[in-house]
Structure formats: C-alpha cells, structure tokens
C-alpha positions as CSV (number, residue, x, y, z in Angstrom):
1,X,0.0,0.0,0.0
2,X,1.3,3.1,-0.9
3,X,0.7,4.7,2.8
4,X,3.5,7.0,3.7
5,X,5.1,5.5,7.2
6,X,6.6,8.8,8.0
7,X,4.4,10.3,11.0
8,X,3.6,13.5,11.0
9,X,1.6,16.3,12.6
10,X,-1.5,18.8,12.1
11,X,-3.5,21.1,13.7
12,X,-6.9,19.9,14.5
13,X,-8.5,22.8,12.6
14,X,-6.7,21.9,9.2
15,X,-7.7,18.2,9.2
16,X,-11.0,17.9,7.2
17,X,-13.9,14.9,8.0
18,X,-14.5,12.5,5.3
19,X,-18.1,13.2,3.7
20,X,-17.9,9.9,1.7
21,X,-17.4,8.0,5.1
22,X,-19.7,4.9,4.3
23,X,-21.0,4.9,8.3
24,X,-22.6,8.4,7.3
25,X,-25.4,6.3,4.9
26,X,-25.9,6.1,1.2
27,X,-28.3,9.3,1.4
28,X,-25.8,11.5,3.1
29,X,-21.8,10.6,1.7
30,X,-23.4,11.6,-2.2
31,X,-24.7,15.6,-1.1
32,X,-21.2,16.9,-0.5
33,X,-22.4,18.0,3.1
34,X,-20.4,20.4,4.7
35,X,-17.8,20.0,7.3
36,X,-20.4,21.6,10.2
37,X,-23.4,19.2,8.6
38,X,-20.9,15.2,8.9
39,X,-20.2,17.0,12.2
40,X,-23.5,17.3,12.6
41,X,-24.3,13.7,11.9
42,X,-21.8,12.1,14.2
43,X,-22.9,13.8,17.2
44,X,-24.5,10.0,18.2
45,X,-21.3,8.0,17.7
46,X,-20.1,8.0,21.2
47,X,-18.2,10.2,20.4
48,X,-17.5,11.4,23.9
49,X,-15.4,8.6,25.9
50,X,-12.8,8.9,22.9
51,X,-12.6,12.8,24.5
52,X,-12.4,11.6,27.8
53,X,-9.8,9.5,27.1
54,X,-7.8,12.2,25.0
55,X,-8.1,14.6,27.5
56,X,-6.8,12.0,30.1
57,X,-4.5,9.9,27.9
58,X,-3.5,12.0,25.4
59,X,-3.3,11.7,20.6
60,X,-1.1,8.1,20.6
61,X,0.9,8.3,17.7
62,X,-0.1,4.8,16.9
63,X,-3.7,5.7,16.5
64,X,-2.9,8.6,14.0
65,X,-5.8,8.8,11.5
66,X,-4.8,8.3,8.1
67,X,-5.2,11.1,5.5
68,X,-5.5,11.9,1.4
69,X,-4.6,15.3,0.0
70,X,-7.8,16.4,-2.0
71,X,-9.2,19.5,-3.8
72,X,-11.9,20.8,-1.9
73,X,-13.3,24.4,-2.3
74,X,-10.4,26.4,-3.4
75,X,-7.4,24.4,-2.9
76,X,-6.1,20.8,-2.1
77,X,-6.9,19.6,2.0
78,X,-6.0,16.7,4.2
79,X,-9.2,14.6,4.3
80,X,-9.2,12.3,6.7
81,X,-10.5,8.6,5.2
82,X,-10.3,6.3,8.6
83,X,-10.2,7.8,11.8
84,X,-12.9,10.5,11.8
85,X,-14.9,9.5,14.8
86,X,-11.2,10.6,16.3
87,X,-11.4,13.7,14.5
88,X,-14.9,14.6,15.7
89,X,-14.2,13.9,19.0
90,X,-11.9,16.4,19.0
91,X,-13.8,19.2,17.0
92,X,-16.5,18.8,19.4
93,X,-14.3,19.4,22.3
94,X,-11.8,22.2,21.0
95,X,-15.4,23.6,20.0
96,X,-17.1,22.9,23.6
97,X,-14.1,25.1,24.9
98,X,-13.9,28.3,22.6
99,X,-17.5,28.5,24.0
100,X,-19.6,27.7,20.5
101,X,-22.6,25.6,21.5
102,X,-22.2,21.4,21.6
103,X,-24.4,21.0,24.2
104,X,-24.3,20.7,27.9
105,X,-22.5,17.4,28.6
106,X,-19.7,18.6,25.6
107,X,-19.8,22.1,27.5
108,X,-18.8,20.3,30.8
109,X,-16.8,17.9,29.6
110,X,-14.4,20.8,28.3
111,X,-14.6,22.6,31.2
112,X,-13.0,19.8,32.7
113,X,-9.8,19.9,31.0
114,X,-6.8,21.8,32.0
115,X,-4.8,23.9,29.7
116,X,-2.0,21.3,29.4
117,X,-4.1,18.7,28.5
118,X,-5.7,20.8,25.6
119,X,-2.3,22.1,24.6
120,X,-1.4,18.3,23.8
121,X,-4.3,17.7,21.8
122,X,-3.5,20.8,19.4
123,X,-1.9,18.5,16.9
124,X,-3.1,15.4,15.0
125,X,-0.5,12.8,14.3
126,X,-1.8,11.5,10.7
127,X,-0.5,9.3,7.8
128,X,-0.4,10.3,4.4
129,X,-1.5,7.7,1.4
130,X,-1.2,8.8,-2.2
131,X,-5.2,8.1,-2.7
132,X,-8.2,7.0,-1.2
133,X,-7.3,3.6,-3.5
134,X,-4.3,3.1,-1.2
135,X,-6.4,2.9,1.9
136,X,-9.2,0.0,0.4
137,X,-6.9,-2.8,2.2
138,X,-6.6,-1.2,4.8
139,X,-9.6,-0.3,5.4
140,X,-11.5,-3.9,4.4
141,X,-9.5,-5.9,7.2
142,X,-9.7,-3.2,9.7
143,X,-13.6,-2.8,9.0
144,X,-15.2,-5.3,6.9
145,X,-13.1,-8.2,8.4
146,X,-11.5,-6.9,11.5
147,X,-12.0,-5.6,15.2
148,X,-14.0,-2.3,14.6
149,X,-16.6,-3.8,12.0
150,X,-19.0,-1.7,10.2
151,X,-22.6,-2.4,10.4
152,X,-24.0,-4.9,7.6
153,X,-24.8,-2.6,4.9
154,X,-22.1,-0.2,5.8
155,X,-19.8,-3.6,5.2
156,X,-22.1,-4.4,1.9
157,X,-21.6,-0.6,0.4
158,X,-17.9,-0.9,0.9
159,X,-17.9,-4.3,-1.2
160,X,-19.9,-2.5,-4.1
161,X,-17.7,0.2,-3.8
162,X,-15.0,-1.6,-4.9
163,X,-16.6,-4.2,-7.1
164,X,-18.1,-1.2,-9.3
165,X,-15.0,0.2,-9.3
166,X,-14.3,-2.9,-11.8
167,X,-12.5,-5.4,-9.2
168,X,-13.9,-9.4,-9.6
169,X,-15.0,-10.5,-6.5
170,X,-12.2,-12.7,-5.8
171,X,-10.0,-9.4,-5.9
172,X,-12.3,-7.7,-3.3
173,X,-11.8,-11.3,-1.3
174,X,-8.0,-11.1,-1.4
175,X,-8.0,-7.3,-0.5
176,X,-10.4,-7.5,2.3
177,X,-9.3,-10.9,3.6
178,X,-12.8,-12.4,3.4
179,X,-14.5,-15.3,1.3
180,X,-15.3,-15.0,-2.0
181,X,-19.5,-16.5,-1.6
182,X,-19.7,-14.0,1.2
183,X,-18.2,-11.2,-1.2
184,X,-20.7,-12.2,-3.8
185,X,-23.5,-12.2,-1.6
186,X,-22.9,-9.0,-0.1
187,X,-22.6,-7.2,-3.2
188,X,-26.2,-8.7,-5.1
189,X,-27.8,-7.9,-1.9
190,X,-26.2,-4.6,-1.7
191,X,-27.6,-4.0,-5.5
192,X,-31.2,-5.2,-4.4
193,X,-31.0,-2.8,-1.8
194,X,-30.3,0.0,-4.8
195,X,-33.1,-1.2,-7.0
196,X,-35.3,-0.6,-4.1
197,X,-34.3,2.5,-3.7
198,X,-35.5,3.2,-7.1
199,X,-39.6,2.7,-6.1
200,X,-41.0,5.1,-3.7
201,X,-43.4,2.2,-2.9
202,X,-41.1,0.5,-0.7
203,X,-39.7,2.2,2.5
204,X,-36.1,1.5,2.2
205,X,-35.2,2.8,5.2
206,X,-36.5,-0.1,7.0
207,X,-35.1,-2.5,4.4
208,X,-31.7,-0.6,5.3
209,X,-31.9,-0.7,9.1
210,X,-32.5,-5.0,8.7
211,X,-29.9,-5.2,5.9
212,X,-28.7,-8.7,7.5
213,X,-32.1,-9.9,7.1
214,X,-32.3,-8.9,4.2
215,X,-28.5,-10.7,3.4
216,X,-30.1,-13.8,4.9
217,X,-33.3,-13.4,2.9
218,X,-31.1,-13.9,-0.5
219,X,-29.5,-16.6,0.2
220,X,-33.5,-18.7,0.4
221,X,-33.8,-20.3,-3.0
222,X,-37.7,-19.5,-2.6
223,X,-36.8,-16.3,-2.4
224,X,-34.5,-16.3,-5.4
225,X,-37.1,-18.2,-7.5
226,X,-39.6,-15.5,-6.2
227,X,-37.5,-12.4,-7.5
228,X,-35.5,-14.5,-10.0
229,X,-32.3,-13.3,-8.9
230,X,-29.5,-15.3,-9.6
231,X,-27.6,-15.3,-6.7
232,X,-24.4,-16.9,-8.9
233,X,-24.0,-14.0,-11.4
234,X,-21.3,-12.4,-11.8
235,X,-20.8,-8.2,-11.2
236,X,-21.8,-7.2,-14.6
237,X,-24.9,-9.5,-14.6
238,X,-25.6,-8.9,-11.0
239,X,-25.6,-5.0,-10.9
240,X,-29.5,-4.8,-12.1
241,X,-30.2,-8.2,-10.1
242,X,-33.9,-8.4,-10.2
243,X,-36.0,-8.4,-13.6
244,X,-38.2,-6.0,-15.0
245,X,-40.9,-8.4,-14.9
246,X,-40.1,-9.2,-10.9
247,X,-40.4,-5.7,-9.9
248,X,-43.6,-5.5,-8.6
249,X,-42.6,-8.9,-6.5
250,X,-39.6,-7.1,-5.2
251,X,-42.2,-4.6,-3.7
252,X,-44.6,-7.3,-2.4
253,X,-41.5,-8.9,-1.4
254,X,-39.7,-5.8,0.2
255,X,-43.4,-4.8,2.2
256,X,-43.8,-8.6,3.9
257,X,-40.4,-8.4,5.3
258,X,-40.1,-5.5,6.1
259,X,-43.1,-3.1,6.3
260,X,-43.9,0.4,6.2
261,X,-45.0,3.7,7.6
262,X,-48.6,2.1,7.6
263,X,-48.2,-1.6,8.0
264,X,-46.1,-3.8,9.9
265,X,-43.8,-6.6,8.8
266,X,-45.0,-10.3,8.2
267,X,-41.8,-11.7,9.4
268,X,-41.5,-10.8,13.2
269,X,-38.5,-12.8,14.0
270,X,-35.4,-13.7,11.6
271,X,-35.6,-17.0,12.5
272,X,-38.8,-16.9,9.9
273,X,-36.9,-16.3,7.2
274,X,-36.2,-19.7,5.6
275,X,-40.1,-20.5,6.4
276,X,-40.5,-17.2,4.4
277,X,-39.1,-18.6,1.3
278,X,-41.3,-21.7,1.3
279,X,-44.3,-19.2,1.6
280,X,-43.4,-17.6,-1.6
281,X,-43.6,-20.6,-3.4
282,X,-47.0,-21.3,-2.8
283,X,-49.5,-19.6,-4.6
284,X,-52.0,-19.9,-2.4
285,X,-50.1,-18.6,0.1
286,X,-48.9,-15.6,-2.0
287,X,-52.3,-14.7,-2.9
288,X,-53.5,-14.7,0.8
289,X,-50.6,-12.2,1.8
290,X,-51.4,-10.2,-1.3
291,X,-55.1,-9.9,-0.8
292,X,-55.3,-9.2,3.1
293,X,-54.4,-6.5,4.8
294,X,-53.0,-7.3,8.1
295,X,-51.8,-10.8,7.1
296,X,-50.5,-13.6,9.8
297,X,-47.1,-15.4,8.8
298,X,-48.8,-18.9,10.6
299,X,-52.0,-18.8,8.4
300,X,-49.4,-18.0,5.3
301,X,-47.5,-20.7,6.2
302,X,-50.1,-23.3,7.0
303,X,-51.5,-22.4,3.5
304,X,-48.3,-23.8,2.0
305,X,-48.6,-27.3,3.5
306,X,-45.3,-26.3,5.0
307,X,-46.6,-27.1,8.7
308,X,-46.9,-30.7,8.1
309,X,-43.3,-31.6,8.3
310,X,-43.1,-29.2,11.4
311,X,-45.8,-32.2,13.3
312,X,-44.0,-34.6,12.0
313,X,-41.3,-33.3,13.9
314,X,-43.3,-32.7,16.8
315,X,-44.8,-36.4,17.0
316,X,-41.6,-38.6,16.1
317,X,-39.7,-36.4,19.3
318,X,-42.6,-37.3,21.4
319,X,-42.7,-40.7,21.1
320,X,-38.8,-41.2,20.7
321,X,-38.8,-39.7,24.3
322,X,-41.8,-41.8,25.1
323,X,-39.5,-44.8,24.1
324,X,-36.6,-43.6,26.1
325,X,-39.3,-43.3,29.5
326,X,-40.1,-46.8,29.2
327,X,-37.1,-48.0,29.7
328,X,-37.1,-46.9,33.7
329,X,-40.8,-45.3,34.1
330,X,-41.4,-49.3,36.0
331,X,-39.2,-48.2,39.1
332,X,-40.8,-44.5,39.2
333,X,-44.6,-45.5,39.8
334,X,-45.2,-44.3,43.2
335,X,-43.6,-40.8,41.7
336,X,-46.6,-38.1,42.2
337,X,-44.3,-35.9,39.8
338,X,-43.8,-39.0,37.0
339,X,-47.5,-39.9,37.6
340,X,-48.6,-36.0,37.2
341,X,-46.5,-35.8,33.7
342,X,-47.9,-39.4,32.8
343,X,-51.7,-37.8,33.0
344,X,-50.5,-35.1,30.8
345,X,-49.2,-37.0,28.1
346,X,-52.5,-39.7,28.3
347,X,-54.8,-36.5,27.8
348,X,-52.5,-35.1,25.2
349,X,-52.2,-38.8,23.3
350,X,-56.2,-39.5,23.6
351,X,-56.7,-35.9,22.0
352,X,-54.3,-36.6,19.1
353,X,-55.9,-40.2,19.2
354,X,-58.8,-38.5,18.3
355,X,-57.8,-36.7,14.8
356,X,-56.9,-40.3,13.7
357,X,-59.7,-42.7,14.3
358,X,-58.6,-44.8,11.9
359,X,-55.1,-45.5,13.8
360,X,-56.9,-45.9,16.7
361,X,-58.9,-48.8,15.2
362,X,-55.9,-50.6,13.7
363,X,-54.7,-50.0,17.5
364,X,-57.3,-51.8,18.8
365,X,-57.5,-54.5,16.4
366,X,-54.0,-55.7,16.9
367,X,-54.7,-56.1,20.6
C-alpha cells in the first residue's frame, strides 16, 4: 500500500472529516455535506469517551488517523478517510471550549480539562497515502473483516464500492481478507437494496436498518425463485439483479419483510426467514398475503402445507422420548411428579388419538 510511514503532525483545525465515510449512509456521503453538517451527523457516535480519554491519555501516535490530500473548495486539504470518529471527538471538544454551543455534557466535559491537557491535543499525528485507493486494504480488514466492524450494509456498500469500481469479487476477497460466496452475496444484496431504492413504494429505510435480514433473505432459493435473482452472477450481470418483470414482486416482497410507515412486517422474528421462502412458493399462500391487509405469517404458512413436516417433527420427538421413559418409568410408579406428567401426556395422546380414528382402530385391532 502506498501509505507513507513517515508520521507526521497537524493542527486539528486543518484536518477535514471525510463526507464519503460509508458509516454516514448512502443518502448523506453523495450531497457533498459540509464539514459543520458530517459534524453534525456524528454527534450520536459515542463520540465522547474517545474525548475523555484524549483529554486523560493523550493523541497516541499509533492511532494517528490516516489522510489523502484532495481538492476541496479552493485548494487541495487533508481529508481524513479512517479515523474520523477521532477527528470529531476532538472538534466537538476544542469547539465545547472556545464556547460555540455542543451541548451541555460537551460544554462540561471541556470545562474539565486543563490547559495542558488541551495544549497536547492541538496537533493530530496523521499518515499520508497517495489516494483513497491506497487505503481499500486497509480499510476492508480493519472494517469489513477486522475488530472495529461496520454495520451490515455499511460492510455491503464498501464491497460495491469496490466491485463497481471494476475489481472481480475474488479481488475484493484477497484485499479485504474475506471469502469469495460472502463477497458475492454482499454485493447482489447490496444491489437489491439499490433497486429498491428506485420505487417510492417500498420504505427502504427499513429495508436498510435490517440489511442482514435482508442478506439472509437472499441466500433462500424460494426467495430467489420469487425475484429471479441469480444469486451466482457475476458483477456485470448482477448490478441490475432483479427483472423487469419481478419488480412489482420485489415490492410485495420488500413490504412482507419489512413493512412500512402504515403496515407492519410479516416476518416478526429472523428466524422466519427460511419458512418465508417456502411461503413464496405457494400460490396460495402468496395470494392470501397479497389480498389481506393485516396478514399472519402462521396462516401464510399453513397455506403452504409447510406445517406438516413441522408435526411430523413434533410427533416422532414425542414418542422417541416416550420410548426412552419406558425404559425406567417401572421403578418410578409411586412418583406423584412422573404420575402427574404421565396424566399429561394420556390427555395429550387421547386428544391426538382423536384426529386419527382410523389408527386408533388398527390399535385396537391388533390387541
């Protein structure tokens, strides 16, 4: 990588926030926002135990933020394209102290400082890398792959970023340190998220705050089969994933999952997902979600049939652990618990007895 090694030092006041920080969102990092409005935005970041810590610790020199020289407004800058939370902190606090408002806990926190510590944190120690190019390795392992992760589709936007700058996905892989399927994934999904963006039917805002259900929604062949996305394909097949003809789908698809300002979700818990697929491959089951307006994921899914195999399930446990009681129940029958969870099971077992006669006949005919 072509980052310079050389450490080296700037005031705080010179050093620029990044606007095309990917943890900003899609909708902010393409408005060239000013340096007062990303401020503004990363007020909520926690941004105040890194200034306790710089007022009490100190800038480490190995946790100088890493910089690119670029023209903005009238001349070139040093933007800074991985440490801004660092940055921030500091503007916020050098900010609290010359008396501009932060807010209260900012405007106590710098009262707490002492001139020394403040005349420490004056300075930034930075690295300098030739472009923002330079900085992709570095900054896949430390955020895609490494300690201080990015959140799902912050990760995802990063992968397109690079794929649609015309790397194969086994590039991305190599450079980020992650697996090539998981690359592949990330950037489909990533572009499913973009084509949803494109109809105001579908609040994508919602789809964006559940991006890993959406990740794990893509990976459901009923899902695929129901979008006809092929989740194989490579980036210049995969950049317009879904169809023409499987657009109104990806609404449907987009509304059951994840809602909108009027309705809630049809999937409550992720765990629904896969179940999810198999709903969108019944017709019947499609058209009942499609035709009512507060629909029920169980009555969905019973449409589909797709409960059976979860009794089956049910019934072959019960009577393996039925089997396995047998085997000692004959020393436990003066147990008033065993005998208590023996009545249970009889009034469950004649009930289910019940829905089968004909079993019950066969029963009693082998006797």
């Amino acid at each position: 990588m072509a980052i310079d090694t050389d450490i080296r030092y700037s005031p705080v006041a010179e050093l620029l926030l990044d606007s095309k920080n990917p943890r900003l969102g899609r909708q902010n990092t393409t408005k060239d926002l000013s340096q007062d409005q990303v401020l503004e935005l990363m007020k909520d970041w926690a941004l105040e135990e890194l200034a306790i810590s710089f007022l009490e610790s100190g800038f480490w020199p190995q946790e100088a933020v890493i910089v690119v020289r670029e023209k903005v407004g009238q001349g070139p800058r040093l933007v800074v394209v991985e440490g801004n939370r660092r940055l921030a902190a500091l503007k916020l606090l050098f900010s609290a102290r010359e008396g501009r408002v932060v807010s209260k806990g900012w405007a106590e926190l710098a009262a707490s400082g002492t001139p020394a510590q403040f005349a420490r944190l004056e300075t930034v120690p930075y690295l300098i890398a030739e472009s923002r190019t330079d900085v992709d390795t570095y900054l896949g392992f430390r955020h895609v792959t490494g300690i201080k992760q990015w959140n799902p589709a912050e990760k995802a936007e990063y992968i397109a970023h690079l794929v649609d700058q015309g790397m194969t996905y086994r590039d991305v892989m190599r450079r980020i340190g992650s697996k090539t399927p998981t690359v592949r994934q990330n950037y489909i999904t990533y572009r499913v998220l973009l084509q949803m963006e494109d109809d105001d039917r579908i609040a994508v805002e919602k789809v964006e705050e559940k991006f890993s259900v959406l990740y794990l929604a893509m990976r459901n062949s009923g899902v695929q089969r129901f979008l006809q996305v092929d989740m194989q394909a490579e980036p210049d097949r995969a950049r317009t994933p879904i169809p023409r003809d499987r657009l109104e789908n990806l609404v449907k698809f987009a509304l059951w999952l994840f809602g909108d300002e009027t309705r809630e979700p049809v999937i409550t818990d992720s765990r629904q997902v896969d179940r999810f697929g198999r709903v969108l491959e019944s017709p019947e089951a499609v058209e009942y979600l499609d035709r009512t307006e507060q629909p029920s994921f169980e009555t969905a899914y019973r449409k589909t049939g797709g409960d059976e195999k979860d009794v089956i399930t049910f019934v072959e446990r019960a009577a393996d652990n039925v089997e396995e009681a047998l085997t000692s129940a004959h020393r436990h029958t003066e147990s008033i618990v065993l005998q208590r969870a023996v009545r249970r099971l009889g009034q469950d077992a004649l009930q289910l007895m019940r829905v089968f006669p004909r079993i019950v006949e066969e029963l009693i005919g082998a006797r």
